[in-house]
C-alpha positions as protocol buffer text, in pm:
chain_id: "A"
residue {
  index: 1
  type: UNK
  ca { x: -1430 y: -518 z: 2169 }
}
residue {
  index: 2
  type: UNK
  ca { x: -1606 y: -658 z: 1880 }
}
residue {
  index: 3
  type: UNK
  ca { x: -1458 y: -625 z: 1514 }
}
residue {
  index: 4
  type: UNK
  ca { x: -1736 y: -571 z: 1263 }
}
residue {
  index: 5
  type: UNK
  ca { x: -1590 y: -635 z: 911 }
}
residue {
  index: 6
  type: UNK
  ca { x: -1708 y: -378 z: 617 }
}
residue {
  index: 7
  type: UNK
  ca { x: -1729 y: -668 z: 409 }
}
residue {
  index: 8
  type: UNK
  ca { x: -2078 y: -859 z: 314 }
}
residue {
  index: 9
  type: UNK
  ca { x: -1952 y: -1212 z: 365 }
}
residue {
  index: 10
  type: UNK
  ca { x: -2293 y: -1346 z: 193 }
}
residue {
  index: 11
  type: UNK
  ca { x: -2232 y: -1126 z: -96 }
}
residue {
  index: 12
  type: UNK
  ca { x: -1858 y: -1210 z: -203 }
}
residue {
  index: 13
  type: UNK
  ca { x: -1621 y: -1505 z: -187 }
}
residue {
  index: 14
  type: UNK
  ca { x: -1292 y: -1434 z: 30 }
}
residue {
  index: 15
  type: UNK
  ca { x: -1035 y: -1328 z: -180 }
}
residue {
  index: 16
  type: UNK
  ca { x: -711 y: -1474 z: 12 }
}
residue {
  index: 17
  type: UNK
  ca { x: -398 y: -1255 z: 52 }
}
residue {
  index: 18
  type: UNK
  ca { x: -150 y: -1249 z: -253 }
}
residue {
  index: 19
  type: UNK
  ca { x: 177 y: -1473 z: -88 }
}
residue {
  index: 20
  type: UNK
  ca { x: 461 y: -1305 z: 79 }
}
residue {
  index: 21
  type: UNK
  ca { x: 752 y: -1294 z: -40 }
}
residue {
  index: 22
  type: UNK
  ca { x: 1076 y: -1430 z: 154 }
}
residue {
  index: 23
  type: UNK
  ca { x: 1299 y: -1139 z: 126 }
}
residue {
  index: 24
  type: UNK
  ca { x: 1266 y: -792 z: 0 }
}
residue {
  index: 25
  type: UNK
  ca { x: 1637 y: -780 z: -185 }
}
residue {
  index: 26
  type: UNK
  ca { x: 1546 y: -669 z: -568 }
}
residue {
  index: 27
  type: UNK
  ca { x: 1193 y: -609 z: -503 }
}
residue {
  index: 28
  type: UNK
  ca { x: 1032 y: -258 z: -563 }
}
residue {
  index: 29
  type: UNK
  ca { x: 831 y: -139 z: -320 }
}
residue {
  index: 30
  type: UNK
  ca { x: 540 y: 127 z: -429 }
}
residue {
  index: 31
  type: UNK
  ca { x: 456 y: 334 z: -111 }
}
residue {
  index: 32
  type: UNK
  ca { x: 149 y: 482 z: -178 }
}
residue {
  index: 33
  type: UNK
  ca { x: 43 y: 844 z: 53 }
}
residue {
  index: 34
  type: UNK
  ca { x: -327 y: 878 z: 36 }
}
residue {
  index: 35
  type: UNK
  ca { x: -252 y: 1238 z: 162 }
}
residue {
  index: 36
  type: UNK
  ca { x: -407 y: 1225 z: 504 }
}
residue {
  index: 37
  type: UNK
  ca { x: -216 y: 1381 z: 766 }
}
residue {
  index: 38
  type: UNK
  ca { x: 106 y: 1230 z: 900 }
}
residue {
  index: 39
  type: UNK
  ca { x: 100 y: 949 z: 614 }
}
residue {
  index: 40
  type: UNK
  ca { x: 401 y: 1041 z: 449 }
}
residue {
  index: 41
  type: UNK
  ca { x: 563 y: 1079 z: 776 }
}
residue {
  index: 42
  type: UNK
  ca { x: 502 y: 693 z: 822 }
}
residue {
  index: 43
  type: UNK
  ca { x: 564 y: 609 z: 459 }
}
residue {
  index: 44
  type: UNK
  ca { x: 895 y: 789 z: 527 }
}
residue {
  index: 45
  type: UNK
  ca { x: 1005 y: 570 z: 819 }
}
residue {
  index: 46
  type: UNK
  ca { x: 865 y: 285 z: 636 }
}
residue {
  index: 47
  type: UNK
  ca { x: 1081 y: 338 z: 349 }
}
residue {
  index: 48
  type: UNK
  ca { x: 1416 y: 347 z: 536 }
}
residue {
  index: 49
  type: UNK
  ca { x: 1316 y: 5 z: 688 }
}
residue {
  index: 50
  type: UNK
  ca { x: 1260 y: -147 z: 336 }
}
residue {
  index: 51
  type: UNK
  ca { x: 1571 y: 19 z: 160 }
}
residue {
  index: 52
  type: UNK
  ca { x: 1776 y: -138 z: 440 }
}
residue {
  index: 53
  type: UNK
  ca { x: 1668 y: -454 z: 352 }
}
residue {
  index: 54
  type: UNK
  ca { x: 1716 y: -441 z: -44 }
}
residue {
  index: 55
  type: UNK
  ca { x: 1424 y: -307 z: -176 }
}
residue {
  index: 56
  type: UNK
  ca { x: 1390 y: -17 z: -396 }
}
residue {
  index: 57
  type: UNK
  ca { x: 1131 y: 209 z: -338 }
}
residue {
  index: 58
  type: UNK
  ca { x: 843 y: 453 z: -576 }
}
residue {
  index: 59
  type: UNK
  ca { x: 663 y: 657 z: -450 }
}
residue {
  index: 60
  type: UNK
  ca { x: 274 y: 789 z: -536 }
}
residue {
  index: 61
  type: UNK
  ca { x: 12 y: 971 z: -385 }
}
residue {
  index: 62
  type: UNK
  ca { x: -356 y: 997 z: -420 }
}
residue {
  index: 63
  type: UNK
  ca { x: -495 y: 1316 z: -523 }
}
residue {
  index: 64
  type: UNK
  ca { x: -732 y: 1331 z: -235 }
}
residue {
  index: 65
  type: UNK
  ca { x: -809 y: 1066 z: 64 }
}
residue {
  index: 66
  type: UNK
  ca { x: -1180 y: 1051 z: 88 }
}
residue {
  index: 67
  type: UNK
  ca { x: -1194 y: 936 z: -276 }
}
residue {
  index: 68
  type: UNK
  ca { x: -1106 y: 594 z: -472 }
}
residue {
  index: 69
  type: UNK
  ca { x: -745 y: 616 z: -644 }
}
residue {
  index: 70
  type: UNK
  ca { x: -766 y: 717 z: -998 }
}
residue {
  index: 71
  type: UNK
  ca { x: -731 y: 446 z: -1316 }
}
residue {
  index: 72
  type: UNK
  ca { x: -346 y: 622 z: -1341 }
}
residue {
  index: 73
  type: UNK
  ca { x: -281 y: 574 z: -1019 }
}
residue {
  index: 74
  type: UNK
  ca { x: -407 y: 202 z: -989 }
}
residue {
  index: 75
  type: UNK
  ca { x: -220 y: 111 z: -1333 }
}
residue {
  index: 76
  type: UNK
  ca { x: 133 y: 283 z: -1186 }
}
residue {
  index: 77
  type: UNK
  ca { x: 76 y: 70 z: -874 }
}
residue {
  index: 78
  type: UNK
  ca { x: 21 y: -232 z: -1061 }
}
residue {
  index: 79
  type: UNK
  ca { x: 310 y: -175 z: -1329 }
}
residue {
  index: 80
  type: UNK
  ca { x: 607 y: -33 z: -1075 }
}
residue {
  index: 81
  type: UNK
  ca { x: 559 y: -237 z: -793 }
}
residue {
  index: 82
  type: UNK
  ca { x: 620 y: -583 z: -661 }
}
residue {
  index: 83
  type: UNK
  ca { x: 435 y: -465 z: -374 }
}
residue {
  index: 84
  type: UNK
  ca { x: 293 y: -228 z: -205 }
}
residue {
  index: 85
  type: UNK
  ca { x: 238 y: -9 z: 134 }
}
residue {
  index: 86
  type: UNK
  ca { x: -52 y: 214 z: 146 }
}
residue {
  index: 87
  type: UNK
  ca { x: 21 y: 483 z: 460 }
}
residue {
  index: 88
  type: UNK
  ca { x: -298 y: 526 z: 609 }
}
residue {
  index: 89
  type: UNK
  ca { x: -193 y: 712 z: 919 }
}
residue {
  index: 90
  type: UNK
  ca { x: -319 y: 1006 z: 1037 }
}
């Protein structure tokens, strides 16, 4: 199987990954449903997993999958969270 990547390598630089952190203990955790089927079910499961590692947890959801995240939305990511999950399952 060949992986095609959305991205235009010609057109953009690669943006590397932000650095992980070490532990999770204090951090906050924004877990972000995009409100396609069965993503808060993961986000759910995903949460337990972080709280029993130290992290607190927010939660947000997109007002509809098949568009970009609103302004709000993007600013309460960036302003509550030390990180974040997005739950794209379906």
């Amino acid at each position: 199987m060949e992986y095609v990547s959305p991205i235009d390598d010609s057109a953009a630089e690669p943006v590397p990954f932000a650095p992980r952190p070490r532990e999770l203990g204090g951090r906050r955790v924004v877990l972000l449903d995009i409100t396609k089927n069965r993503g808060s079910e993961l986000l759910d499961r995903v949460e337990q997993h972080l709280r029993l590692y130290g992290a607190e947890t927010f939660r947000l959801s997109k007002e509809i999958f098949s568009k970009p995240a609103s302004s709000e939305v993007i600013e309460r990511v960036a302003i509550h969270g030390d990180l974040a999950v997005e739950g794209l399952a379906d």
